[in-house]
BAFI-3210 file (N, C-alpha, C; in Angstrom, 3 decimals, decimal comma, padded with zeros to 6 digits):
// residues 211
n [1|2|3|4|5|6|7|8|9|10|11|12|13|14|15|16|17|18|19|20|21|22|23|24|25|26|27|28|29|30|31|32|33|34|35|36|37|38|39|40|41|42|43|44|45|46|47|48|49|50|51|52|53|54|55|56|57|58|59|60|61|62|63|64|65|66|67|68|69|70|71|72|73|74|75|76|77|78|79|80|81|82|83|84|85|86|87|88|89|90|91|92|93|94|95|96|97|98|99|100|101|102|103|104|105|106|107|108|109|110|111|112|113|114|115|116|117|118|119|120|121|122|123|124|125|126|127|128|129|130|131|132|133|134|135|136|137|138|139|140|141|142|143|144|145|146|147|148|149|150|151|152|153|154|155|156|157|158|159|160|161|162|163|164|165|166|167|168|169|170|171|172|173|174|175|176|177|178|179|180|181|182|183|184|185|186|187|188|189|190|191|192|193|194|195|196|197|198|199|200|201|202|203|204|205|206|207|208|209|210|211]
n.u [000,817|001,910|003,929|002,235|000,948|003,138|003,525|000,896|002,071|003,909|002,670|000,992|002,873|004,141|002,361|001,599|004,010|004,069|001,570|002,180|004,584|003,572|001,071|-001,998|-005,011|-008,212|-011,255|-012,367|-013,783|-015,267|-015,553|-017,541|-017,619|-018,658|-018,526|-018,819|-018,793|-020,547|-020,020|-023,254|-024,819|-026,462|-028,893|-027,799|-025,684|-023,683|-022,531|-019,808|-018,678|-016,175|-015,332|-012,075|-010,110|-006,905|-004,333|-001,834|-000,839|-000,909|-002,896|-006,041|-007,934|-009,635|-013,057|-015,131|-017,630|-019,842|-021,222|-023,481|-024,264|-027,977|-028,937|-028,608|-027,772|-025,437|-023,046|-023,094|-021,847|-022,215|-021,660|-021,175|-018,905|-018,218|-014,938|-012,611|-009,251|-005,713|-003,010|-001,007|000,471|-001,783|-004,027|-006,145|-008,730|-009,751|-012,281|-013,200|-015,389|-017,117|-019,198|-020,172|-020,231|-019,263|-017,352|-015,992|-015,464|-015,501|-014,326|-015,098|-014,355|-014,225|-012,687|-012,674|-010,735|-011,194|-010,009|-010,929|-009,302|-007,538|-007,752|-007,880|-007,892|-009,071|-009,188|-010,150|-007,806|-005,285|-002,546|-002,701|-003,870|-003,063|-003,113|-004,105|-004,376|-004,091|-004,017|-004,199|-000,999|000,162|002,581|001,335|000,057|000,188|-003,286|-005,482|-007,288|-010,736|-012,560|-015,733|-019,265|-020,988|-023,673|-022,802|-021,981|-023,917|-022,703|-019,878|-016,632|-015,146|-013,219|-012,701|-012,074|-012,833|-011,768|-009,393|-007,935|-005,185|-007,147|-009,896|-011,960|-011,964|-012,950|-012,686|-011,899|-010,769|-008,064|-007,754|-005,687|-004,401|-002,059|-002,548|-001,895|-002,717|-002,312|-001,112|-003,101|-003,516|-001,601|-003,554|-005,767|-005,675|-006,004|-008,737|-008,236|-006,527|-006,747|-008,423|-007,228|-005,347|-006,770|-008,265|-005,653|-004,527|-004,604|-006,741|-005,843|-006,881|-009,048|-007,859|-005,083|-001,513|000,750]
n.v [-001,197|001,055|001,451|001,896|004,430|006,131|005,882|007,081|009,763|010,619|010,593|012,694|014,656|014,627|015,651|018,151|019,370|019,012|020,720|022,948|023,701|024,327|026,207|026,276|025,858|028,049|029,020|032,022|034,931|036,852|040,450|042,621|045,771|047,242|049,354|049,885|052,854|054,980|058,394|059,821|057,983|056,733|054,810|053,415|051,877|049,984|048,710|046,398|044,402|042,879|040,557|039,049|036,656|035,637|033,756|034,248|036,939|037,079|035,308|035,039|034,026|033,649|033,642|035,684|037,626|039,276|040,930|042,561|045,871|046,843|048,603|052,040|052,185|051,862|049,405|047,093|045,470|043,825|042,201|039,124|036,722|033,326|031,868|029,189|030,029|029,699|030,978|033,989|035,673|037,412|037,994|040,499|040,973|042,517|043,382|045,421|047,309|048,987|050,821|053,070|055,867|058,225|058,700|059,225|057,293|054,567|052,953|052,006|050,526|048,649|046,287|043,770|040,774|038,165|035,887|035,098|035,674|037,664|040,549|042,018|045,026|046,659|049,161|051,399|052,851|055,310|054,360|052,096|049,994|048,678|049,450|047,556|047,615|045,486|042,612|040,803|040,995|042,420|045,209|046,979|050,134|053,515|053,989|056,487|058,718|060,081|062,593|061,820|062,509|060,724|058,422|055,807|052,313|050,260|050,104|050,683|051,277|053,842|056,950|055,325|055,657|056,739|055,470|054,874|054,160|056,482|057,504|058,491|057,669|055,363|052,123|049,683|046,240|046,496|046,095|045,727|045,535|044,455|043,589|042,050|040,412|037,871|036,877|033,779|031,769|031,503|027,973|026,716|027,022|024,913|022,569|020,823|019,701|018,339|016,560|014,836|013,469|012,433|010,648|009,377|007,639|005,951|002,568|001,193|-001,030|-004,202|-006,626|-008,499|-007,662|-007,324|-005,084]
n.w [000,000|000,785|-001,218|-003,459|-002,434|-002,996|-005,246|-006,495|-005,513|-006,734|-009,380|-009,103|-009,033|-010,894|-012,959|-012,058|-012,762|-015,221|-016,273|-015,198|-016,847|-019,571|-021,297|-020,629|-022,392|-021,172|-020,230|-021,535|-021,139|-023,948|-024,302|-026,587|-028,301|-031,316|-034,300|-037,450|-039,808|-042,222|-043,691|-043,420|-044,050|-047,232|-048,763|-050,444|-049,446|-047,736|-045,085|-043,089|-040,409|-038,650|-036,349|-034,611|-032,398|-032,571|-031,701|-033,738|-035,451|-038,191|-038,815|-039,794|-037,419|-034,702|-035,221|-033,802|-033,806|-036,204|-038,913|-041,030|-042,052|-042,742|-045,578|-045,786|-042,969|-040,443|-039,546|-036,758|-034,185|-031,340|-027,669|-025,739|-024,887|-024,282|-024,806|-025,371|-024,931|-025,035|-022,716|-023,155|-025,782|-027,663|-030,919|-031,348|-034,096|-036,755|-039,301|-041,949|-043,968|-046,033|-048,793|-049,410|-051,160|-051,362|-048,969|-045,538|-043,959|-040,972|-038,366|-035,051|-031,572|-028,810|-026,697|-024,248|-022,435|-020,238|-017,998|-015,806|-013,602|-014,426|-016,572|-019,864|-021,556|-024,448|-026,591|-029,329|-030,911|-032,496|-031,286|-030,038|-031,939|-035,446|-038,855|-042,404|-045,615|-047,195|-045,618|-042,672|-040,697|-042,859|-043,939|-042,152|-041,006|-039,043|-038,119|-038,420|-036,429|-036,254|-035,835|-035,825|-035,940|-035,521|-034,390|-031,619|-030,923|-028,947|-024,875|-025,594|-024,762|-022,541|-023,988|-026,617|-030,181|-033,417|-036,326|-039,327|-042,444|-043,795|-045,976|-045,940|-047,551|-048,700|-049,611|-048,630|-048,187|-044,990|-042,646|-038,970|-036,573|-033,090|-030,330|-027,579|-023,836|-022,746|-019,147|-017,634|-016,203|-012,222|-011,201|-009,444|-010,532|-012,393|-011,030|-010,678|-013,559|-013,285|-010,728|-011,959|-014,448|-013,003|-011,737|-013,525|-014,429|-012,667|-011,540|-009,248|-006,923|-006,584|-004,579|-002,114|-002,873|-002,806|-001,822]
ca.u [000,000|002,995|004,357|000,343|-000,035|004,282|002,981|000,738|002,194|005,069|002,183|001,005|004,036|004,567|001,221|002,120|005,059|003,704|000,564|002,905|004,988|002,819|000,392|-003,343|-006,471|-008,806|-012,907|-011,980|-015,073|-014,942|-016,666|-016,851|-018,679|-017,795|-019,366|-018,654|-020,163|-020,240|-020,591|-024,234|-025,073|-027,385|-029,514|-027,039|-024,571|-023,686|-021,091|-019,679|-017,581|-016,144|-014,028|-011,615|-009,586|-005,805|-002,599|-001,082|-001,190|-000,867|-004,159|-007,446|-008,182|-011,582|-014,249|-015,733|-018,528|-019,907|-022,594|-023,421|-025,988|-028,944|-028,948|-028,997|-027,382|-023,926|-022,786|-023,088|-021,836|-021,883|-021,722|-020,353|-019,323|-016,711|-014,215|-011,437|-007,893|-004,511|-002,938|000,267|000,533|-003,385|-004,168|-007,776|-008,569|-011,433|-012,413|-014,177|-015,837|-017,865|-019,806|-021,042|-019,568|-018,135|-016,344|-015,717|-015,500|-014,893|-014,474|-014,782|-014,968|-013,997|-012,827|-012,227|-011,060|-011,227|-009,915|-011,287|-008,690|-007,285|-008,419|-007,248|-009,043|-008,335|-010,085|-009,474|-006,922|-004,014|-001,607|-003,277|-003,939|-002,534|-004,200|-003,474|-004,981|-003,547|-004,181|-003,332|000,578|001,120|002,437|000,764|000,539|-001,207|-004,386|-006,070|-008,551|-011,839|-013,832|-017,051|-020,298|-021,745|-023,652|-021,676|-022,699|-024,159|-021,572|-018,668|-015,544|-014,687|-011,390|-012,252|-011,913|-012,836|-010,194|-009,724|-006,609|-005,102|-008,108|-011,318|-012,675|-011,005|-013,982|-011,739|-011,702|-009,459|-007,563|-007,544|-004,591|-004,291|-001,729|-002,775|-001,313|-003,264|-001,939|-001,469|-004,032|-002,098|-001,470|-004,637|-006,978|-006,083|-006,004|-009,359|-008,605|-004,978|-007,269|-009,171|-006,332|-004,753|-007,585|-007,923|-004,381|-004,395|-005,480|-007,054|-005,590|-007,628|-009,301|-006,713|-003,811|-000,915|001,910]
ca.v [000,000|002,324|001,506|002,981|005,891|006,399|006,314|008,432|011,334|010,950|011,066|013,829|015,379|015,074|016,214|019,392|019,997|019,003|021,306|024,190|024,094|024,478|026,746|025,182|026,860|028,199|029,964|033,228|035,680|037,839|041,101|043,604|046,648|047,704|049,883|050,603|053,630|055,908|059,812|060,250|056,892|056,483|053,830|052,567|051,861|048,688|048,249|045,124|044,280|041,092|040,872|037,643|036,653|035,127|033,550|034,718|038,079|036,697|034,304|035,808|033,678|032,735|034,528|035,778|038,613|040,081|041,624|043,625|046,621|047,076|049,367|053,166|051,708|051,320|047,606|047,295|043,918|043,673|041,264|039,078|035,148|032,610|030,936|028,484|030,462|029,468|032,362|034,821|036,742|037,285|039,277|041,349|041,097|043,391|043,466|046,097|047,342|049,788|050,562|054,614|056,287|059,423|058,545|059,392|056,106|054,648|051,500|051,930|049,689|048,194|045,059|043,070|039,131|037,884|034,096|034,750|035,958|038,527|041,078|042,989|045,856|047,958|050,423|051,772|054,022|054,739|054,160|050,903|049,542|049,348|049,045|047,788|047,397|044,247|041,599|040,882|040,909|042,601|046,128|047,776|051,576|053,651|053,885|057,801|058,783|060,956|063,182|061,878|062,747|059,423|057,511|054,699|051,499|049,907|049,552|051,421|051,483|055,224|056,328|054,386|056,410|056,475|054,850|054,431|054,737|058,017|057,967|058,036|057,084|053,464|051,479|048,074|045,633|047,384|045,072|046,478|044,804|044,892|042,666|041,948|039,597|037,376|036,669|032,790|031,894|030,637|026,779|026,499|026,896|023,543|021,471|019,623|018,987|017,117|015,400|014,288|013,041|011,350|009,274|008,120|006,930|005,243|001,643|001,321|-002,118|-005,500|-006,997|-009,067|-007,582|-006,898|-004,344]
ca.w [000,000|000,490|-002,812|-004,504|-002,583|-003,090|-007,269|-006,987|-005,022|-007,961|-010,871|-008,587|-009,154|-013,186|-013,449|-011,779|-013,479|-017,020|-016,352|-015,270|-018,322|-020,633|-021,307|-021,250|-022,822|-019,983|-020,776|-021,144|-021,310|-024,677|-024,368|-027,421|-029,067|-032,526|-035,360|-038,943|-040,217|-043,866|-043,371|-043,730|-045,099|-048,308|-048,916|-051,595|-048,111|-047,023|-044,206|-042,318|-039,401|-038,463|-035,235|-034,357|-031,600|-033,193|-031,444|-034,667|-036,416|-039,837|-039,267|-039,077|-035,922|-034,457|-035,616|-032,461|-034,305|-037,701|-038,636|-042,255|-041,797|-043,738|-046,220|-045,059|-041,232|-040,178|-039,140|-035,490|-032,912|-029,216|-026,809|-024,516|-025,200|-023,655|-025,828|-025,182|-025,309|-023,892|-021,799|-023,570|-027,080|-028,748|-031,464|-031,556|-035,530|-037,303|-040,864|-041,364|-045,330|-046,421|-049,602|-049,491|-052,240|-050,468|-048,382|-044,244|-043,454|-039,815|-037,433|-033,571|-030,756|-027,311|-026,304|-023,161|-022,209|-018,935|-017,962|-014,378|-012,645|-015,309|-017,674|-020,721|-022,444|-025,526|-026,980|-030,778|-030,890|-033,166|-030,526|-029,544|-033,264|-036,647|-039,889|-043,129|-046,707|-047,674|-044,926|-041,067|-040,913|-044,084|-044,272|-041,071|-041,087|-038,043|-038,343|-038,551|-035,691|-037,356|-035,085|-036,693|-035,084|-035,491|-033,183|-031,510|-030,516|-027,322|-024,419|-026,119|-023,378|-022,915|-024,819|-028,430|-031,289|-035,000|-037,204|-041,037|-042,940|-044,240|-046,875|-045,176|-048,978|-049,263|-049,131|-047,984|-046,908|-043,963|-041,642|-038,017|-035,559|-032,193|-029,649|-025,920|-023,900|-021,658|-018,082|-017,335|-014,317|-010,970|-011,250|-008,769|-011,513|-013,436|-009,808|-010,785|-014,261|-012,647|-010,246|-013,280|-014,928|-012,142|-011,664|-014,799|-015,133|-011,941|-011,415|-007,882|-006,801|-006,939|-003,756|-001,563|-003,958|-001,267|-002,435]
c.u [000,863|003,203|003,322|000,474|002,188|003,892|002,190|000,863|003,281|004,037|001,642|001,714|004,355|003,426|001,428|003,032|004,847|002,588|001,185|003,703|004,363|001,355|-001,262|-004,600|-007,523|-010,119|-012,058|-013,551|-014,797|-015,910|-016,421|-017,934|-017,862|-019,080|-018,654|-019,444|-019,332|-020,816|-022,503|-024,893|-026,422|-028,306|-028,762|-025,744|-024,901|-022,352|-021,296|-018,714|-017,475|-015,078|-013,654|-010,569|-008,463|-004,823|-001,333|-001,263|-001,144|-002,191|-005,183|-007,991|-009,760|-012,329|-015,223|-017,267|-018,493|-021,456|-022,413|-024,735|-026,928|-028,564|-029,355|-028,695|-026,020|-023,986|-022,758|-022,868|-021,388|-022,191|-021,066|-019,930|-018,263|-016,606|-013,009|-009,850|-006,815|-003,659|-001,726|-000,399|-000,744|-002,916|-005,801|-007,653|-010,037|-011,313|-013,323|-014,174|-016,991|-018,600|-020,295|-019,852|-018,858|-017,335|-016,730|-016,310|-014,857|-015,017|-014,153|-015,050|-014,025|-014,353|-012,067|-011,522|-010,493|-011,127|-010,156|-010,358|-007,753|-008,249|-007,767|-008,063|-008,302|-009,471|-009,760|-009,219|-005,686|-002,969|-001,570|-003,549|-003,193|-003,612|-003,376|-004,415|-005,035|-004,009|-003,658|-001,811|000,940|001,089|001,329|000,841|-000,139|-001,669|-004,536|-006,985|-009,116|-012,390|-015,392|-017,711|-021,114|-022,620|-022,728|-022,789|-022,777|-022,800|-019,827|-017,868|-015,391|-013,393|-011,738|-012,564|-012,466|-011,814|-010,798|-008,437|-006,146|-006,057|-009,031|-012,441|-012,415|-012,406|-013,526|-012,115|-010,607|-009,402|-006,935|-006,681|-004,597|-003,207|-002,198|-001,965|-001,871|-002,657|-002,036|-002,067|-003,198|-003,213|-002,872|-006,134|-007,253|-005,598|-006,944|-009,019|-007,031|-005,692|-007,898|-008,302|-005,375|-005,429|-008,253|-006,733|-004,311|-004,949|-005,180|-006,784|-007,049|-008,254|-008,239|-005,374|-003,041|000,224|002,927]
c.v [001,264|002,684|002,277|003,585|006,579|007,177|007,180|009,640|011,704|011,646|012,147|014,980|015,745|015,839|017,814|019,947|019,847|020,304|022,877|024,870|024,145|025,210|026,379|026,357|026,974|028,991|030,976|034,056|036,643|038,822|041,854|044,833|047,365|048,128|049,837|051,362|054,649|056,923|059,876|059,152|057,221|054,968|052,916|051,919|050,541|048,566|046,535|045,614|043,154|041,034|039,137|037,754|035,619|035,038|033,491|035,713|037,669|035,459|035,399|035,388|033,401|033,622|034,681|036,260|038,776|040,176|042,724|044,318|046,704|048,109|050,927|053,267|051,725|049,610|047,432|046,244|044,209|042,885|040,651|037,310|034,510|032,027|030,097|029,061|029,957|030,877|032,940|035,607|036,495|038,342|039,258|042,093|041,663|043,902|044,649|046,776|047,948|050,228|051,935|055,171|058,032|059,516|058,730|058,253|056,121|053,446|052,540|050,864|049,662|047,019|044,710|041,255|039,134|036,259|033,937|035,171|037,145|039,347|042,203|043,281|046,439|048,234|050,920|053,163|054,373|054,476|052,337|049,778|049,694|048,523|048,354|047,159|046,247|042,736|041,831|040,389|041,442|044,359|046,867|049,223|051,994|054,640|055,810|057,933|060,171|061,691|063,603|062,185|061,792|058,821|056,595|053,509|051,128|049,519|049,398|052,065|053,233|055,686|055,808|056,060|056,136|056,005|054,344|054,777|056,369|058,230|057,222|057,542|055,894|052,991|049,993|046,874|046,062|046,450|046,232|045,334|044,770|044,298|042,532|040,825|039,161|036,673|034,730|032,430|030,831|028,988|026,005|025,897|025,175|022,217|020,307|019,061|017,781|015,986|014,312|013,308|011,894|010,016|008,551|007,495|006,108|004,141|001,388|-000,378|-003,190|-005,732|-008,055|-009,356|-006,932|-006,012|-004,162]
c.w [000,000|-000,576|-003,401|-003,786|-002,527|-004,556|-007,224|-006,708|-006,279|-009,258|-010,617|-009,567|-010,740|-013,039|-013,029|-012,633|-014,947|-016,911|-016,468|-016,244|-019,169|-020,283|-021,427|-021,253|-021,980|-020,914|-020,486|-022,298|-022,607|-024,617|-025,688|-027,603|-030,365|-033,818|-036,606|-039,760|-041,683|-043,066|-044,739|-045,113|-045,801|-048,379|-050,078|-050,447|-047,988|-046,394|-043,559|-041,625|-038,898|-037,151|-034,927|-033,485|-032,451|-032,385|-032,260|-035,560|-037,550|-039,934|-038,533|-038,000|-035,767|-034,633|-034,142|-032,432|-035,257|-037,632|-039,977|-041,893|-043,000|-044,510|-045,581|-043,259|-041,519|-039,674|-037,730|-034,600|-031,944|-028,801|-025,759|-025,087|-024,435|-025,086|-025,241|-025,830|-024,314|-023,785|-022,772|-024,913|-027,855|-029,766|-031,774|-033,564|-035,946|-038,514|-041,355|-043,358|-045,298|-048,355|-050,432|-050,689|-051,813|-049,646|-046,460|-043,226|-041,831|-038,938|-036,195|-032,856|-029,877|-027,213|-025,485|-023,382|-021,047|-018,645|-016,557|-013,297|-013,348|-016,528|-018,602|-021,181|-023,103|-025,698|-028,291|-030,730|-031,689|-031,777|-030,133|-030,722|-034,625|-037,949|-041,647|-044,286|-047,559|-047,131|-043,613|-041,511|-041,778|-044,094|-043,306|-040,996|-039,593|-038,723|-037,876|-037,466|-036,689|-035,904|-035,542|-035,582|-035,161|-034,781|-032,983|-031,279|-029,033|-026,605|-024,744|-024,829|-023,867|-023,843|-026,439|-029,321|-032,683|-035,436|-038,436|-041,077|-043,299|-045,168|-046,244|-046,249|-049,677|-048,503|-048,374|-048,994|-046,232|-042,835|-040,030|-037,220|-034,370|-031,224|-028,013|-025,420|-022,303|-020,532|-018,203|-015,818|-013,944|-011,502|-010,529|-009,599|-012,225|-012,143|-010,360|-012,004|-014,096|-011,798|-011,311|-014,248|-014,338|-011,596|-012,346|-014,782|-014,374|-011,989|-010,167|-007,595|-006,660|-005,478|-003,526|-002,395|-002,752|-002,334|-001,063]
res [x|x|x|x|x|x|x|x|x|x|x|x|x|x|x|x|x|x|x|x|x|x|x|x|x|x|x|x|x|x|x|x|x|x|x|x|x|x|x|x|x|x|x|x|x|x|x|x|x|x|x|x|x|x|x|x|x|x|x|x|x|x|x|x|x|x|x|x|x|x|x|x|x|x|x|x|x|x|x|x|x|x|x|x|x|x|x|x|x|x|x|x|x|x|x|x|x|x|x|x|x|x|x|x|x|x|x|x|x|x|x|x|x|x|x|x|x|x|x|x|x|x|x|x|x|x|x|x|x|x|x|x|x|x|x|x|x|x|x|x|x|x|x|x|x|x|x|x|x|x|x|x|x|x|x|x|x|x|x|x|x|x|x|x|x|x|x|x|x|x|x|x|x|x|x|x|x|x|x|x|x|x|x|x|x|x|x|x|x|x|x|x|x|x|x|x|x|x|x|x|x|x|x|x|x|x|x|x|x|x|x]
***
């Protein structure tokens, strides 16, 4: 009986130290709010906005939101959702396309993620974003703030800004960037799914099996 509960304070033990090295994907809460709007849209207008969460700037990443407005509307998504991310370097990805034929184009928004014991927020800002005409990763410029008079959308963090490239008349598709970088939650967090693990691997000895 020594010997079994010797094993498993050892598989204990890997399990700890495998869990700790490595980074493991935890719910993490996504919140957002994001517009795309034409100056003084027409009924010939059609915007979109598509927002994605990426552990690589050069992939568009998980599609988190989108949303194309009706005709004569801007594009408008908010919400709140969990997703499965593992903790360090994200990137906050937003597609964002317009349609109005004059131009004074504009993306805003605000976005959070929260894995329960951390939280990162941005807000659209050039300082905070970069943009680029091409694709995510390619050729990044920063991004223009507008002092449109727009409405915004629901639950817009304070701080965000308008943003479009240096021509507020590029209809896009316009690639918005962002990097954050999510905290890894203390070792505590992934206790049950080690218990879980440890008692699968184990086999609970036999009836009158002597060790």
């Amino acid at each position: 009986m020594k010997l079994f509960r010797a094993s498993m304070y050892v598989l204990m033990l890997c399990l700890l130290v495998g869990f700790s090295g490595v980074a493991q994907a935890v719910p993490v809460t996504v919140t957002w709010s994001a517009m795309v709007n034409g100056s003084n849209a027409s009924p010939s207008t059609m915007s979109s906005v598509s927002f994605y969460v990426s552990t690589s700037d050069t992939q568009t990443g998980t599609l988190i939101a989108s949303n194309t407005g009706n005709p004569n509307a801007a594009a408008s998504t908010n919400g709140s959702t969990v997703v499965d991310l593992a903790p360090g370097p994200l990137f906050v990805h937003v597609v964002a396309q317009t349609t109005y034929s004059v131009g004074g184009y504009g993306f805003i928004g605000s976005f959070s993620l929260t894995n329960g014991t951390s939280t990162v927020s941005l807000v659209s800002q050039p300082q905070t974003m970069e943009v680029s005409t091409l694709g995510f990763g390619q050729s990044y410029v920063t991004p223009t703030a507008y002092s449109y008079s727009y409405i915004t959308p629901p639950n817009l963090a304070a701080g965000a800004q308008w943003l479009w490239t240096a021509n507020n008349a590029l209809q896009g598709p316009i690639y918005f960037s962002a990097s954050v970088v999510l905290p890894e939650p203390p070792i505590w967090m992934f206790i049950p799914a080690m218990l879980v693990a440890l008692l699968a691997s184990l086999r609970l000895p036999t009836r009158g099996a002597t060790f």
